[in-house]
C-alpha positions in Angstrom: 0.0 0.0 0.0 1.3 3.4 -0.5 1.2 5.8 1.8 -1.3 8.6 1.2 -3.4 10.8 2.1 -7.3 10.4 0.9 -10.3 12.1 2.2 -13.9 10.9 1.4 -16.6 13.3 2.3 -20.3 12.1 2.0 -23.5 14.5 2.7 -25.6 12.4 5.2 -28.8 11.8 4.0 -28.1 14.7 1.6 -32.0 15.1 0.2 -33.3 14.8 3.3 -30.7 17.3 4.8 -31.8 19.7 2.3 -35.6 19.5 3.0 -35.0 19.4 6.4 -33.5 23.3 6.1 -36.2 24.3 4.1 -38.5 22.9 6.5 -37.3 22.5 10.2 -40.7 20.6 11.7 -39.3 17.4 9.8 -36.6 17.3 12.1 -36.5 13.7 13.9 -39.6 12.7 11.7 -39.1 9.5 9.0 -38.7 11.5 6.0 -38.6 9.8 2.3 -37.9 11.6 -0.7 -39.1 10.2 -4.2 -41.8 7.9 -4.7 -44.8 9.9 -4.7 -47.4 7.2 -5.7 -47.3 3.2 -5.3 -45.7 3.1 -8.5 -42.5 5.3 -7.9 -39.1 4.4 -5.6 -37.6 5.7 -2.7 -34.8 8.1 -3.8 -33.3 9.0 0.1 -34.9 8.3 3.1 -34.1 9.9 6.6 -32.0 7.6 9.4 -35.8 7.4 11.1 -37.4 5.9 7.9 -34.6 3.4 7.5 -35.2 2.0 11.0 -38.2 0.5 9.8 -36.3 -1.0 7.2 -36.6 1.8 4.3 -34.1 1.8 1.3 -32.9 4.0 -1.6 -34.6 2.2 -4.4 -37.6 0.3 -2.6 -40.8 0.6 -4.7 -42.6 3.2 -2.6 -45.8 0.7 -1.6 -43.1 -1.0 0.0 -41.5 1.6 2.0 -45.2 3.1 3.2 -46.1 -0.7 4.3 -43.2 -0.8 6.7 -43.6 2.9 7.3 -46.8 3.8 7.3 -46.1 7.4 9.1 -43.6 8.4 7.1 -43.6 11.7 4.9 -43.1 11.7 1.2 -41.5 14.5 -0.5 -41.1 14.6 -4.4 -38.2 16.2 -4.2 -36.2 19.0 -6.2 -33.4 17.9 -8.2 -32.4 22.0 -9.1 -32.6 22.7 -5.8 -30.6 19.6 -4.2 -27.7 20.4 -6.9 -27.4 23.9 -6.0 -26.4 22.9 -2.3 -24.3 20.3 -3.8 -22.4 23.0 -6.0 -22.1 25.5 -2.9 -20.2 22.8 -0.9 -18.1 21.6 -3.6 -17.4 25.3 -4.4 -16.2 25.4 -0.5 -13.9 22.3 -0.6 -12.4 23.9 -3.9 -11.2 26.6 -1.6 -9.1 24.9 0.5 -8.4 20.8 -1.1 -5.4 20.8 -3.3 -6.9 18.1 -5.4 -10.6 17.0 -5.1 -12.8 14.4 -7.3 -16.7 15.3 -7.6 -17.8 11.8 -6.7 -21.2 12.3 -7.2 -23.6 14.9 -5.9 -23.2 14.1 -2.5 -20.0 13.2 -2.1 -16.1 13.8 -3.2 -12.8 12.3 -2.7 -9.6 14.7 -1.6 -6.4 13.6 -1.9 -4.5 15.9 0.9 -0.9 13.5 0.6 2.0 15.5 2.1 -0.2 17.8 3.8 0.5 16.3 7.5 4.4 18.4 7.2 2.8 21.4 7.5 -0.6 21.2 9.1 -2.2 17.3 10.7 -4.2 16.0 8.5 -7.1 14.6 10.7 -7.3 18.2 11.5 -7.5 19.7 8.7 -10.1 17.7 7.2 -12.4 18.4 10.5 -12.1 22.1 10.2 -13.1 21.8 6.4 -16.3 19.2 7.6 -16.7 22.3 10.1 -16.6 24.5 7.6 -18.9 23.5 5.4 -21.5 22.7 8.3 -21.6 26.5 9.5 -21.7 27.9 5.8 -24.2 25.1 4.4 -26.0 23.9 7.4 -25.9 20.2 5.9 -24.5 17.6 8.2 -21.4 15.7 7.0 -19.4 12.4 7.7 -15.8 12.1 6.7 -13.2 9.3 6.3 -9.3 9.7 6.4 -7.0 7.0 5.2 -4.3 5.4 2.3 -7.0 5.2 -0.2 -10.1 5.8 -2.0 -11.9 2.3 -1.0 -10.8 2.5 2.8 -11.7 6.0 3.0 -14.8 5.5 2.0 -15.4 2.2 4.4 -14.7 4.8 7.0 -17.2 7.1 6.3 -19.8 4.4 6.2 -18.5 3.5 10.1 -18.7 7.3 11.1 -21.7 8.4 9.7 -24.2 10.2 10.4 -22.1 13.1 11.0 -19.4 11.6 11.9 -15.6 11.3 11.1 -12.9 8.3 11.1 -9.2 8.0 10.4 -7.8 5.1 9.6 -4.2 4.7 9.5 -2.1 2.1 7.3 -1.0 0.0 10.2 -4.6 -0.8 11.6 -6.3 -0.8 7.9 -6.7 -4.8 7.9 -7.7 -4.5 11.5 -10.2 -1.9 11.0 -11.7 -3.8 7.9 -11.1 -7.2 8.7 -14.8 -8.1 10.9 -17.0 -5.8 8.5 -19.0 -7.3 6.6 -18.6 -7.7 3.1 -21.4 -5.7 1.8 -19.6 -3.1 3.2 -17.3 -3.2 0.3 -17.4 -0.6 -2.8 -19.2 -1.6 -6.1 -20.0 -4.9 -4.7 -22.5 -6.1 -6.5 -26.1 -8.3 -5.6 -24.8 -11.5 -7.7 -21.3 -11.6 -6.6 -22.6 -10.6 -2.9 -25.1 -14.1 -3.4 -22.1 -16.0 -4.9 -19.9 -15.1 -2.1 -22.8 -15.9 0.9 -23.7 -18.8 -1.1 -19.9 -19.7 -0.5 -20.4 -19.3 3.5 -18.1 -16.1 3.0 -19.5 -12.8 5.0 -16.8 -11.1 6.8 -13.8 -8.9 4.9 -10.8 -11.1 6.7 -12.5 -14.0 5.0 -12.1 -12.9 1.6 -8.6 -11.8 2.3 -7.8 -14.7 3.6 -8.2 -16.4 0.0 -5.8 -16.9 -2.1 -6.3 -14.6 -4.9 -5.8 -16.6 -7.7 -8.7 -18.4 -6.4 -11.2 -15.4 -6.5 -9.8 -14.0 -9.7 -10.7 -18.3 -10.9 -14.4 -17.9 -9.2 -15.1 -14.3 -10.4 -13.2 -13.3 -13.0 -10.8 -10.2 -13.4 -13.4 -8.7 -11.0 -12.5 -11.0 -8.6 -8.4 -9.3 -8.6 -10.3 -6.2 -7.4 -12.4 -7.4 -5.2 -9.5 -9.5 -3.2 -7.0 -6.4 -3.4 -10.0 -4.1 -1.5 -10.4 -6.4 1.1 -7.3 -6.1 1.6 -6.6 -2.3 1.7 -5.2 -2.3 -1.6 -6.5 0.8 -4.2 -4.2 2.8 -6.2 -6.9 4.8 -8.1 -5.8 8.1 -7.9 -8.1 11.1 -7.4 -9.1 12.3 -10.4 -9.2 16.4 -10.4 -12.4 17.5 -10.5 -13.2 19.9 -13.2 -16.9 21.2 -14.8 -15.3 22.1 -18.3 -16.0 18.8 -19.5 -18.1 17.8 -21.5 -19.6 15.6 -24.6 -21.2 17.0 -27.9 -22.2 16.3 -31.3 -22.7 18.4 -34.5 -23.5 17.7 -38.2 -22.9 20.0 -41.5 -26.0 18.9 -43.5 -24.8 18.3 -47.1 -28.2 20.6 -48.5 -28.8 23.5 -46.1 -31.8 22.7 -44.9 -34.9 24.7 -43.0 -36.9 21.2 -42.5 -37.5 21.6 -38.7 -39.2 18.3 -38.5 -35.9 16.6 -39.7 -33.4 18.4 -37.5 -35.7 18.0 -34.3 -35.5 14.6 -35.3 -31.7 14.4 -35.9 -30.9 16.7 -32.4 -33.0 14.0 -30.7 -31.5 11.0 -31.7 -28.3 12.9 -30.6 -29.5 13.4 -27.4 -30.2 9.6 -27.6 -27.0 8.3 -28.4 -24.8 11.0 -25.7 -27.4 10.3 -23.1 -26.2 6.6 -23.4 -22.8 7.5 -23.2 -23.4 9.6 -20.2 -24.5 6.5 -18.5 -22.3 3.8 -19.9 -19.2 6.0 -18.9 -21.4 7.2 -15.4 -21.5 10.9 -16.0 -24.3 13.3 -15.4 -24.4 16.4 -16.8 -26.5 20.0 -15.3 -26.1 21.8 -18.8 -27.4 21.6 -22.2 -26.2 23.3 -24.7 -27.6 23.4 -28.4 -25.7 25.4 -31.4 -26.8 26.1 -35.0 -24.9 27.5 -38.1 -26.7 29.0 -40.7 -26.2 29.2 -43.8 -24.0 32.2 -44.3 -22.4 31.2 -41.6 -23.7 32.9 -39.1 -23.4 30.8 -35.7 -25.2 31.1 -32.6 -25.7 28.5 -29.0 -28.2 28.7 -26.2 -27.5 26.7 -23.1 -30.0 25.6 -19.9 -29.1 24.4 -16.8 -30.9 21.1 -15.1 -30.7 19.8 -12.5 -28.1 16.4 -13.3 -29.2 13.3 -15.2 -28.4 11.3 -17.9 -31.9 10.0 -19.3 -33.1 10.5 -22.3 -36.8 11.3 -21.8 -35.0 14.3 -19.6 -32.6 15.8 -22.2 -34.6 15.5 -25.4 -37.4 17.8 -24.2 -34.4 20.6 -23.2 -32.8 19.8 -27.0 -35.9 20.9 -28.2 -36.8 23.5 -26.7 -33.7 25.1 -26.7 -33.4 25.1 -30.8 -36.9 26.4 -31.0 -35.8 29.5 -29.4 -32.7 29.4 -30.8 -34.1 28.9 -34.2 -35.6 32.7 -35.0 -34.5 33.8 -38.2 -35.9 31.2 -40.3 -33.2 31.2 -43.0 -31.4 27.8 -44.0 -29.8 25.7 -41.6 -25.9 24.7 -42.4 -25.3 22.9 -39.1 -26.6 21.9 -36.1 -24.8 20.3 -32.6 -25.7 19.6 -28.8 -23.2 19.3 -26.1 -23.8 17.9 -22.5 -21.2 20.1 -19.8 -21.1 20.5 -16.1 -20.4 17.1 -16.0 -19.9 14.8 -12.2 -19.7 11.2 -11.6 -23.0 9.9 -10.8 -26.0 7.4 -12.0 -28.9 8.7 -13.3 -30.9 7.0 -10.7 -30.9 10.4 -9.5 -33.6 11.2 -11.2 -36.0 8.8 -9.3 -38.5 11.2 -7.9 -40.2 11.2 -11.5 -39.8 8.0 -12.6 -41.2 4.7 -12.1 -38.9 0.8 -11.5 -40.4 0.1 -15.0 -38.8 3.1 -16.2 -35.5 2.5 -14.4 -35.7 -1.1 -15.6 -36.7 0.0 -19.6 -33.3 1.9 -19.7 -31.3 -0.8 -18.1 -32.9 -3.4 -20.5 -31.9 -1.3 -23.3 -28.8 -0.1 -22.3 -27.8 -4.3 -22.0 -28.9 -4.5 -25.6 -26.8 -1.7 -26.6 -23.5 -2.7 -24.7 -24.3 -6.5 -26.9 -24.6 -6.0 -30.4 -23.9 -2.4 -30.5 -25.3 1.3 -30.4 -27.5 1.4 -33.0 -29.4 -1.8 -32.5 -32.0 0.3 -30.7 -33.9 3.9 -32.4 -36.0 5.2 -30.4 -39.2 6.5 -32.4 -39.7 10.0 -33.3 -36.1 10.6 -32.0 -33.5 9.5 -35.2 
């Protein structure tokens, strides 16, 4: 293991936080956000819903059957990503390098800082920091790397903070459990129970050519973070990048059905991307070229997804206004920036499992026998 310095910083029940300062009587009160009606899914849920045994992505019918007193919220994505932006703008200030994990949490990497200043104490003046400018209650891990790190902040939370150093990592995972490791997922979790394996220490106790034979070249990975081992370095965090698409029609063209039709299937085919490569992006941007070349974009912020149904409507509507002096079209383009790491399950206060379900079914079919297997009617 080398020795470093990693932070991992995760919002505690971030949504929930967030409604809670809007509205301080849901204090101490089982709180779910998402999932509306019988047929949507739990997006967050408050520590008092998840005593009744509430999850992130129950089917709501569920989650009111073991909590029949809890409080739904829809929830607001623009104003949950505004709050995350504030506290990523915060820890910009002061983290030499930082990774935008998702929206409600971020990796630092702070190695070399304990010669000038501890590092445990550092990273709890920061946590303190952003409590008294944001409000938002916040659990940190310190350790050697990105998977411990974030192991820690499980164990702290809710606001909470752990440090674990190198010499008492296998000790410190070792008796957890092994759900408690990163990206493991529901079939290699029942392969590995089936197997009479819970505990961490087990599985690094294996030899590892035998998990790498039972689970493939996941099972390397698996092995090396049960044993403390992850050299995945923190990836600077930056909101210039982005993804886009343009064409140069061969006839300029003012055929409005056509191009609506051509900046949708765009939208189609980045939106997949987005989630293939788990980005989410809070900005659309739509550019057109006409014909004397003459160029012109329009962007719109949203709050961060990466589903179709979401980003055609704003590709639309942003060429109709964009589209005002009705003279031939030379080319068009669409570009998704503002990008962070995330899964568009984010977006499960309006959508359904069957929805959630449809795009993984089709993303499957996609990753198989290629991209365009699938066209989406009305959108290519």
């Amino acid at each position: 293991m080398s020795s470093r310095n990693i932070v991992h910083m995760d919002l505690d029940s971030f949504f929930v936080s967030v409604e809670r300062l809007k509205n301080s009587r849901l204090s101490g009160l089982p709180i779910v956000v998402g999932g509306g009606s019988d047929r949507g899914v739990v997006s967050a849920c408050s520590y008092e819903a998840r005593y009744f045994g509430v999850r992130s992505g129950m089917p709501s019918k569920m989650a009111r059957y073991l909590c029949p007193d809890a409080i739904f919220i829809r929830g607001d994505m623009e104003m949950y990503s505004k709050y995350s932006k504030t506290v990523t703008d915060i820890i910009a200030e002061d983290a030499p390098v930082y990774e935008k994990a998702s929206i409600d949490e971020h990796y630092l990497d702070i190695t070399g800082m304990d010669r000038f200043y501890g590092s445990y104490k550092w990273t709890k003046e920061l946590k303190d920091k952003i409590v008294k400018n944001t409000g938002l209650p916040i659990s940190f891990g310190l350790s050697v790397n990105k998977t411990v790190a974030k192991i820690a902040t499980g164990e702290a939370k809710p606001f909470g903070e752990m440090c674990v150093d190198m010499p008492i990592v296998n000790q410190f995972l070792d008796p957890l459990s092994i759900k408690k490791i990163p990206m493991l997922g529901k079939k290699t979790y029942s392969i590995l129970r089936g197997m009479g394996i819970a505990d961490i220490k087990t599985i690094r106790q294996i030899p590892p050519t035998m998990i790498e034979n039972l689970l493939g070249k996941n099972g390397k990975s698996l092995w090396e973070k049960a044993n403390g081992i992850d050299n995945t370095p923190v990836f600077t965090y930056s909101e210039r990048k982005s993804i886009g698409s343009e064409t140069t029609f061969e006839h300029d063209t003012i055929d409005v059905n056509h191009i609506n039709d051509l900046i949708s299937g765009m939208a189609v085919k980045l939106a997949y991307k987005l989630r293939k490569e788990q980005w989410l992006t809070s900005c659309v941007v739509v550019k057109i070229r006409y014909s004397d070349f003459d160029t012109h974009t329009l962007q719109k912020s949203i709050p961060y997804t990466a589903f179709d149904h979401v980003l055609i409507p704003t590709v639309k509507e942003l060429f109709a206004k964009l589209y005002s002096r009705r003279v031939l079209i030379r080319l068009v383009g669409i570009r998704f920036t503002k990008l962070i790491r995330g899964t568009p399950q984010l977006n499960l206060f309006e959508d359904t499992p069957e929805m959630i379900k449809l795009y993984m079914s089709l993303d499957n079919i996609r990753k198989k026998y290629g991209e365009r297997i699938i066209r989406k009617g009305n959108s290519w």
